[in-house]
C-alpha positions in Angstrom: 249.9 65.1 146.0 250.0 68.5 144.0 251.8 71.6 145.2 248.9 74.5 146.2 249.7 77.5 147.5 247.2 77.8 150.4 249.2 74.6 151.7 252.6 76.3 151.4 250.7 79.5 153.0 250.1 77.5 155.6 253.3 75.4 156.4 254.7 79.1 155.7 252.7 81.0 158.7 253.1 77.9 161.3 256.9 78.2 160.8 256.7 81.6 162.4 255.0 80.2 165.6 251.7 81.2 167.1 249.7 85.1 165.7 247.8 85.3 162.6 248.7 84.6 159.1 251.8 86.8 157.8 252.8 85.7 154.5 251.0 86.7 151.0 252.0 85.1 147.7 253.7 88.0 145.2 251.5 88.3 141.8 253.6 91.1 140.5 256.5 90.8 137.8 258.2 93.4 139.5 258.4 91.4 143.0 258.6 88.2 141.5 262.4 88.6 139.9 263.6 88.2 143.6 261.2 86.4 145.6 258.1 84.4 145.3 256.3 85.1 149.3 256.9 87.8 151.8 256.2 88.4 155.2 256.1 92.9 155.5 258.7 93.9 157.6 255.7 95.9 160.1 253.8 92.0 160.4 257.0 90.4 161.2 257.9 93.0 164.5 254.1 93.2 165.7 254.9 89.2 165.8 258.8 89.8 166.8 259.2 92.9 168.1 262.2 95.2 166.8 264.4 92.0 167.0 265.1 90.1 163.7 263.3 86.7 162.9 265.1 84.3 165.3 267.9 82.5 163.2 266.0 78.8 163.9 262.9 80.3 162.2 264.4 81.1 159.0 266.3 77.5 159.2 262.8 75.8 159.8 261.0 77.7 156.9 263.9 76.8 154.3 263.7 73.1 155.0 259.7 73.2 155.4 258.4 70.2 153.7 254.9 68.2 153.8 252.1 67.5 151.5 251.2 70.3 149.2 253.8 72.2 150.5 256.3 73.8 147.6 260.3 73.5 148.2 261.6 76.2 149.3 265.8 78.0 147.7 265.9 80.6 150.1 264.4 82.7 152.8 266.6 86.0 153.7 265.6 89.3 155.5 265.4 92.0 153.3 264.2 95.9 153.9 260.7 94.5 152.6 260.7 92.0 155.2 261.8 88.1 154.6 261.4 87.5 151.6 261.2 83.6 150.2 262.1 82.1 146.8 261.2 78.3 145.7 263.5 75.8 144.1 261.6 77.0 140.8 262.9 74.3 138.0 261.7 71.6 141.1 258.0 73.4 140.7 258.3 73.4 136.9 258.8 69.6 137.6 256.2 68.5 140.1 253.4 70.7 138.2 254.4 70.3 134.6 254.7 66.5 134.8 250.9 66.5 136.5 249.3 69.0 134.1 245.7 66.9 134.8 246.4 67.8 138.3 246.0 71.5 138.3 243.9 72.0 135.5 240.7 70.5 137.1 238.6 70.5 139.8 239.8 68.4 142.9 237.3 66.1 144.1 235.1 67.2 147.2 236.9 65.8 150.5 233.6 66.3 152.4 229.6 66.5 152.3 228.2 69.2 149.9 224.8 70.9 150.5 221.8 70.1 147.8 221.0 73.2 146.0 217.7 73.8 143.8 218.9 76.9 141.5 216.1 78.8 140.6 215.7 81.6 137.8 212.8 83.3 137.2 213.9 85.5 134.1 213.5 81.9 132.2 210.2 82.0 132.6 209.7 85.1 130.3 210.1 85.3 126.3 213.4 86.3 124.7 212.2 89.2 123.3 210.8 90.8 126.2 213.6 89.6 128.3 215.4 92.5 129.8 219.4 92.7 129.5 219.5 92.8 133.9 217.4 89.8 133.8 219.4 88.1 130.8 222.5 89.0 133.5 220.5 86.9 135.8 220.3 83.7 133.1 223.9 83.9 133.1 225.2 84.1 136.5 222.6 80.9 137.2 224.4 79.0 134.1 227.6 80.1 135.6 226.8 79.3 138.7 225.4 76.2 138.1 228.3 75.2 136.3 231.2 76.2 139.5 228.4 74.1 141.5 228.6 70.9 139.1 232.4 71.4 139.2 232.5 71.1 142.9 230.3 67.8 142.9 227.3 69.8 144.3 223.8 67.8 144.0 221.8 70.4 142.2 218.3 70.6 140.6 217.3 72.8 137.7 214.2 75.1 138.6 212.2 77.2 136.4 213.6 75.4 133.6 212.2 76.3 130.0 209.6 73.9 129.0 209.4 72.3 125.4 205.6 71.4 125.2 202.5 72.5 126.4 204.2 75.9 127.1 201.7 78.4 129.0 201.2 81.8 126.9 204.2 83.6 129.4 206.6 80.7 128.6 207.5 81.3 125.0 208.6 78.4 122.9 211.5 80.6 121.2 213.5 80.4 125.1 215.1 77.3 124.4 216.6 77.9 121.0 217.6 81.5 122.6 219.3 80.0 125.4 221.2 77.4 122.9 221.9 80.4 120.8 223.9 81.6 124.1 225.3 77.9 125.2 223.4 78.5 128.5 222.8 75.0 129.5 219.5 74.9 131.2 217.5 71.8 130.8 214.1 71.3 129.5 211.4 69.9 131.5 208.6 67.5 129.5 205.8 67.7 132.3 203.9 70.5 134.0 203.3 69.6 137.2 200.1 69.7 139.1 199.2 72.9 141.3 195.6 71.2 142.8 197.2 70.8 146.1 198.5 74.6 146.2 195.7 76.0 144.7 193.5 74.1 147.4 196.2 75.6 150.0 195.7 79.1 148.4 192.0 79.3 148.3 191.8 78.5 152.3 194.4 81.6 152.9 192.6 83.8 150.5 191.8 87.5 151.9 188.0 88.1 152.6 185.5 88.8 149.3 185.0 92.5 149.8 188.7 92.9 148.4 187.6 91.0 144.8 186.4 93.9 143.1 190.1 95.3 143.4 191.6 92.6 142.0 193.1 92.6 139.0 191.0 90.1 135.9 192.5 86.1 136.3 193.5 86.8 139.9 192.3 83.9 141.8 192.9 86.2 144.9 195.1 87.7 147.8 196.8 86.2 150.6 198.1 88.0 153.5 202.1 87.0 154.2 202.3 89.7 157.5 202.2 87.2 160.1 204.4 85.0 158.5 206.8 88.0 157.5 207.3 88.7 161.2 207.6 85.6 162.4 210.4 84.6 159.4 210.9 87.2 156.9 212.2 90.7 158.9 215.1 89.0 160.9 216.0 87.2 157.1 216.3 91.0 155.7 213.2 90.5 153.7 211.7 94.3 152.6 209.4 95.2 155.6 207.0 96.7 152.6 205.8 92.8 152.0 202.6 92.1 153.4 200.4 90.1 151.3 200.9 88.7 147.4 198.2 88.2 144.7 197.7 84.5 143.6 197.4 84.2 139.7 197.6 80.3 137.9 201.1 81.0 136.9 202.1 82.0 140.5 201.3 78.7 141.5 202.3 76.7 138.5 205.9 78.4 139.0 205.6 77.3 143.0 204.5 73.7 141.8 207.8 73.7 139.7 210.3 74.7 143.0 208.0 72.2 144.8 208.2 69.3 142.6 212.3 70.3 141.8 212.7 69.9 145.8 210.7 66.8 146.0 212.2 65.0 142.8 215.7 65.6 144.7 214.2 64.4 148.1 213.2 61.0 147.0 216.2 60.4 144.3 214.0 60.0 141.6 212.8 60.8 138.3 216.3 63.0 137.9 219.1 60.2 138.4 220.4 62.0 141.4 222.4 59.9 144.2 220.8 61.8 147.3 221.3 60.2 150.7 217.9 58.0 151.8 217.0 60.3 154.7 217.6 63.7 152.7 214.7 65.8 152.9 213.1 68.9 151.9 214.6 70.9 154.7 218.5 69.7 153.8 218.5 71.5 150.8 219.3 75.2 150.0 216.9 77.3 147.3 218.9 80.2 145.4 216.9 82.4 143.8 218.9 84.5 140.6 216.9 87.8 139.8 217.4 90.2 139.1 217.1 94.0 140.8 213.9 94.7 139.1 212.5 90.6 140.5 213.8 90.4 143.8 210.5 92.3 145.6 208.2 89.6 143.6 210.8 87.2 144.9 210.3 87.7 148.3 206.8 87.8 148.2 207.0 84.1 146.0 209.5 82.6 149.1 206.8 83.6 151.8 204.2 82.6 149.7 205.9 79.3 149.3 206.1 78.9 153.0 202.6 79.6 153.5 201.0 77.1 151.2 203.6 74.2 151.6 204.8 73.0 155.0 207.3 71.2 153.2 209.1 73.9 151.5 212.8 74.1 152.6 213.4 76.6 155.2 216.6 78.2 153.5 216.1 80.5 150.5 218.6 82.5 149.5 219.0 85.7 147.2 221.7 86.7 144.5 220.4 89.9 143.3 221.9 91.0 139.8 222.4 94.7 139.5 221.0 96.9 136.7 222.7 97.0 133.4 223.0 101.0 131.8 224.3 100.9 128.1 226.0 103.9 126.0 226.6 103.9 122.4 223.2 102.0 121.9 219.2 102.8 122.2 218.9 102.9 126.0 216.1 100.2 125.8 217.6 96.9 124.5 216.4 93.9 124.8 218.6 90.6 125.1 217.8 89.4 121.5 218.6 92.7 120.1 221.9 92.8 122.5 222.9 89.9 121.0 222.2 90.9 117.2 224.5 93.7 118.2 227.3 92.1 119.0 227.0 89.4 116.7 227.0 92.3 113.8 229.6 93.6 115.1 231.7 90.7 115.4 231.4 90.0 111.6 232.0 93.3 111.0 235.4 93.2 112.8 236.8 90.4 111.4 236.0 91.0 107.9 237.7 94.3 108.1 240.7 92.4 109.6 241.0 89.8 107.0 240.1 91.9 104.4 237.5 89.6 102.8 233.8 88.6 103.6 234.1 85.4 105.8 230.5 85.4 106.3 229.2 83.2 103.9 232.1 80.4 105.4 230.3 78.0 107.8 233.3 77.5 109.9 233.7 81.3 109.8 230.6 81.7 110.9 230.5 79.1 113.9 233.7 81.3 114.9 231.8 84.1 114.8 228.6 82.8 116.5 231.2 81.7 119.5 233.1 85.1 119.7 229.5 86.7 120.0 228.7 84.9 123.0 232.1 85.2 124.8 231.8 88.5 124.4 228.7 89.0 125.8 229.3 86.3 128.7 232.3 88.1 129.8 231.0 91.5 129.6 228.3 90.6 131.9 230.2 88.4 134.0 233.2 89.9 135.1 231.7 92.6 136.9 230.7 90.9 140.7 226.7 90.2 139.9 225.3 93.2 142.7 226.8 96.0 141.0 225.7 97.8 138.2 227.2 97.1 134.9 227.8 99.4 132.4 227.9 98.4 128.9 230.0 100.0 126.2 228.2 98.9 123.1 230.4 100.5 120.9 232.1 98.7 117.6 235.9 99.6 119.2 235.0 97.2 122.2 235.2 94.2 119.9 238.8 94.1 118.7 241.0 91.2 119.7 243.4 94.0 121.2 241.1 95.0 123.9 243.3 93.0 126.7 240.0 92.9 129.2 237.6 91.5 126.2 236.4 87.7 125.7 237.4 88.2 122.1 240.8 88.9 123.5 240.8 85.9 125.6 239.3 83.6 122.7 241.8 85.0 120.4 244.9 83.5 122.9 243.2 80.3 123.0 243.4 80.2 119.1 247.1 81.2 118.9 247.7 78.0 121.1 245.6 75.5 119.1 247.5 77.3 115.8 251.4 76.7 118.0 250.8 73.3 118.6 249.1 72.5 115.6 252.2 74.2 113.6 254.5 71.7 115.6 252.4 68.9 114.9 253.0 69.9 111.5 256.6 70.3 111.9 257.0 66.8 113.1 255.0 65.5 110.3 257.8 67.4 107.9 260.5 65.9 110.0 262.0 69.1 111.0 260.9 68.0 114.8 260.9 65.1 116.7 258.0 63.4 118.6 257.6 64.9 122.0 259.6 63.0 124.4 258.3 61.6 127.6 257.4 64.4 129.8 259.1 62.8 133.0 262.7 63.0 130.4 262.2 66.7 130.1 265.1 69.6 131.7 262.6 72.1 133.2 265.8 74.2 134.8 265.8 75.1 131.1 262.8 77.6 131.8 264.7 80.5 133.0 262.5 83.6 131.8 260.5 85.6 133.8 257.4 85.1 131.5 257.3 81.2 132.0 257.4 81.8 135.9 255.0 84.8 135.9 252.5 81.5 133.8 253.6 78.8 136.1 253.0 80.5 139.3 250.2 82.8 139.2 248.2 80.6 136.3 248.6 77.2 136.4 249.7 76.6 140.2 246.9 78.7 141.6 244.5 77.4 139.3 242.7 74.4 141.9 242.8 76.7 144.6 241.0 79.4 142.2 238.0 77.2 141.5 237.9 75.5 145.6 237.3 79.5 146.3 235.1 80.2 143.7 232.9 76.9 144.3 233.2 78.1 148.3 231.6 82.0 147.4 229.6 80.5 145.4 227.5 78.0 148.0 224.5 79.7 149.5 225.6 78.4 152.6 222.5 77.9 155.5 223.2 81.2 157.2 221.2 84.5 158.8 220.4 86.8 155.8 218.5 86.7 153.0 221.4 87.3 150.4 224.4 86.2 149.0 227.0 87.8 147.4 228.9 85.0 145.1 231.9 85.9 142.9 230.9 85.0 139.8 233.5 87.1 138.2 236.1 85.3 139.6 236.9 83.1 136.5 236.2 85.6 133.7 238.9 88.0 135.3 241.6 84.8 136.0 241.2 84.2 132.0 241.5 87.3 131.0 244.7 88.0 133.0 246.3 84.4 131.7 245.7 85.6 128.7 247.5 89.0 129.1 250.7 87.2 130.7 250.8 84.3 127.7 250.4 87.3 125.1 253.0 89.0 126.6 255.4 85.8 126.9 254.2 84.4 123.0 254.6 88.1 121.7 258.7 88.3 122.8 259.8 84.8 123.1 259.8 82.3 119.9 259.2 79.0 121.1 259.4 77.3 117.8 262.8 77.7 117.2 265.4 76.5 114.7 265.3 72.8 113.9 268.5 72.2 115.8 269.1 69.2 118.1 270.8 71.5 120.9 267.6 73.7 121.1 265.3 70.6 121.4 265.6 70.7 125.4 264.1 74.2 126.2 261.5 74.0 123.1 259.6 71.0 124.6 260.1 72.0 128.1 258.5 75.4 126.9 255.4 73.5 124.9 255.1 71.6 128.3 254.3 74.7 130.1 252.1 76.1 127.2 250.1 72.7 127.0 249.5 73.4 131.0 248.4 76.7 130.1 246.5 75.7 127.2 244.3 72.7 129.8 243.7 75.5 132.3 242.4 78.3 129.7 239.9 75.0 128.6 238.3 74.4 132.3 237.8 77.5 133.0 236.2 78.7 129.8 234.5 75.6 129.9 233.2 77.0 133.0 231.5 79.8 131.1 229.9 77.4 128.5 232.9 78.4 125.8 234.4 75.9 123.8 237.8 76.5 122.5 238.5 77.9 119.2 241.1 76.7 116.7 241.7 79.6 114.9 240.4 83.2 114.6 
């Protein structure tokens, strides 16, 4: 079983007897030269009084052992309170010779709930498509992806059609959304919205109101009764009391319908769905954003109204509005994405000193940079708030520590260090790696390597359990949810600062030199580690990794 540091939280707090949880894992350099977990000295004598920790406690805690649970060098009171330090070169060993262990997802140990992930910005054309509601396509792929990692059954909803597209879905969406590695799937069928628009006609509002209308409006339906009977205890805006009922209303209800239904009977989508799961055993999340959510709400009650089957939980993550400086304040996504794109070029040719653009590798490296930059600006701020967008050409230098060009460029100085040893061995000047179970991991003695190992790569399962956990719109009161969605762009971009920071002051490929052998493989252990976890998670945002930059 792999070491995880909510299980060595846990064996660490029940050592200390019965009161709530004590110890917190260190994430500083600073505090991490001496110890690894403390307990405050003010925790420790609410729990104690102004005795010290009984001498048995601190003899239980040094031995603790059990599954998950890390070994533990010492445990000694200090002005901080008790601080703890792990048999490190015995972690180096039980992670590093179980890299796949800790750089992927753990399998669920339980049920999951079914989720149909809906977002209606997909629905418009790319070049009238807003930069909050383009915030809103990625958080859903982002989201979608955390879910798919945590072996959520999911269905796509207001996917992008390829045929037969009505005049608001614009055939240019897919190619956009390619353009951005936004994997959202492409539905072949429209399905049928008789039934509905039946349902709708019967709730229609009486005739006199028709000559308000607007043209192609088949009509009004009042939602009051059903928004006091479901809506205001949800949280839904008080101001919703009825909803105009257009072709394209219903067709995009007829989509969430069928997505639910398709799910419900394990059909036509491959999905392994238990026999009795039904329409009420799965969760809808809707991804708008600020500017969709009121339309939103009216869609959800609307959807109630006209289908009895409709599942009873719909949830809301609302994206926050994006402001821009150092660009026209009205930008659409397309244009957004031109931007960046330009600038990215520009960039790089003034950093080689030649014009890469007319390379096709170049180019691909260029096409990827644009998109990592834009998914990590708009992810890594949590999806409620408002973003503010720098578009200036300064923001796109590999320098900028908090930048996915930053974090792309790390990945490429790790393909480029083990392809150079590859290399190297092919020249003879190193040997083939060794078996990893041969290597001497007490030979990784710098702060750097621990600062990777234990905030990076031991953390990492536990990162994405979390994320997948904030991320589930769980069947609860309330209308919204709040998921962390920037949880993954800000774990990259902080493993990239600490392997920077290690890679710029220590040489790992040292001098050819049989004697030196020992730490060098131990090190390109720890940096392969690093290298699988910087691959799930950007894998998590839709990135590939790059080779070179």
């Amino acid at each position: 079983m792999r070491l995880g540091v909510e299980e060595t939280l846990g064996a660490l707090n029940s050592a200390l007897g019965p009161g709530g949880p004590v110890w917190f894992k260190e994430t500083h350099a600073r505090h991490l030269r001496a110890r690894d977990f403390l307990a405050p000295r003010r925790a420790l004598q609410a729990r104690f009084g102004d005795d010290q920790v009984p001498e048995g406690v601190v003899h239980a805690i040094v031995g603790l052992q059990g599954p998950g649970v890390a070994p533990v060098l010492c445990c000694a009171p200090t002005p901080a309170g008790l601080a703890l330090q792990l048999q490190r070169s015995a972690v180096f060993e039980r992670v590093l010779c179980s890299v796949a262990a800790y750089a992927a997802p753990a399998a669920p140990t339980g049920p999951t709930p079914r989720v149909v992930l809906h977002c209606p910005a997909l629905r418009g054309s790319p070049s009238t498509l807003r930069l909050s509601q383009l915030r809103a396509v990625l958080v859903a792929d982002h989201l979608a992806r955390i879910l798919q990692n945590e072996g959520v059954r999911w269905l796509w909803a207001g996917a992008v059609r390829a045929a037969a597209i009505p005049a608001v879905r614009d055939p240019h969406m897919p190619t956009f959304l390619r353009q951005l590695r936004v994997d959202w799937p492409e539905v072949s069928e429209k399905p049928s919205t008789e039934a509905l628009r039946n349902r709708a006609i019967a709730e229609l509002s009486p005739a006199r109101e028709a000559g308000a209308l607007p043209p192609g409006t088949l009509g009004r339906v009042c939602l009051k009764e059903l928004m006091e009977e479901r809506g205001r205890t949800a949280g839904y805006d008080p101001s919703v009391d009825s909803c105009l009922v257009t072709e394209d209303l219903l067709s995009l209800l007829a989509e969430l319908q069928e997505a639910v239904q398709a799910g419900a009977e394990g059909s036509s989508l491959g999905l392994a769905v238990a026999p009795d799961a039904g329409a009420d055993s799965y969760v809808v999340l809707h991804v708008v954003s600020c500017e969709e959510e009121f339309q939103q709400q009216k869609l959800d009650l609307l959807w109630w109204k006209l289908d009895h089957q409709a599942p009873l939980t719909q949830k809301h993550l609302v994206c926050g509005p994006v402001k821009v400086t150092g660009a026209p304040s009205i930008l659409t996504a397309p244009e957004y994405y031109e931007l960046r794109h330009a600038q990215v070029c520009k960039v790089s040719s003034l950093k080689h000193g030649k014009d890469l653009e007319q390379d096709p590798a170049w180019m691909e490296i260029f096409r990827v940079l644009s998109v990592a930059t834009i998914k990590f600006e708009m992810l890594s701020t949590a999806p409620p708030s408002q973003l503010l967008l720098a578009l200036a050409d300064s923001s796109i230098s590999t320098k900028g520590s908090k930048s996915g060009t930053f974090v792309m460029y790390n990945c490429a100085r790790l393909a480029t260090l083990f392809e150079g040893y590859t290399c190297s061995v092919e020249q003879g000047l190193y040997p083939t790696f060794p078996p990893v179970s041969s290597l001497d991991f007490s030979l990784l003695r710098d702060e750097g390597e621990w600062l990777l190992l234990f905030n990076s790569i031991l953390p990492f399962p536990d990162l994405l359990r979390q994320t997948a956990a904030l991320t589930l719109p769980c069947p609860t009161p309330g209308l919204h949810v709040a998921a962390r969605t920037e949880t993954v762009c800000k774990f990259l971009v902080q493993l990239s600062m600490d392997f920077s920071s290690y890679y710029n002051r220590v040489h790992i490929l040292g001098e050819p030199r049989p004697h030196l052998f020992g730490q060098m493989f131990a090190r390109l252990q720890l940096l392969r580690a690093v290298r699988e976890v910087l691959h799930t998670g950007l894998a998590m945002l839709g990135l590939p990794p790059l080779s070179h930059i």
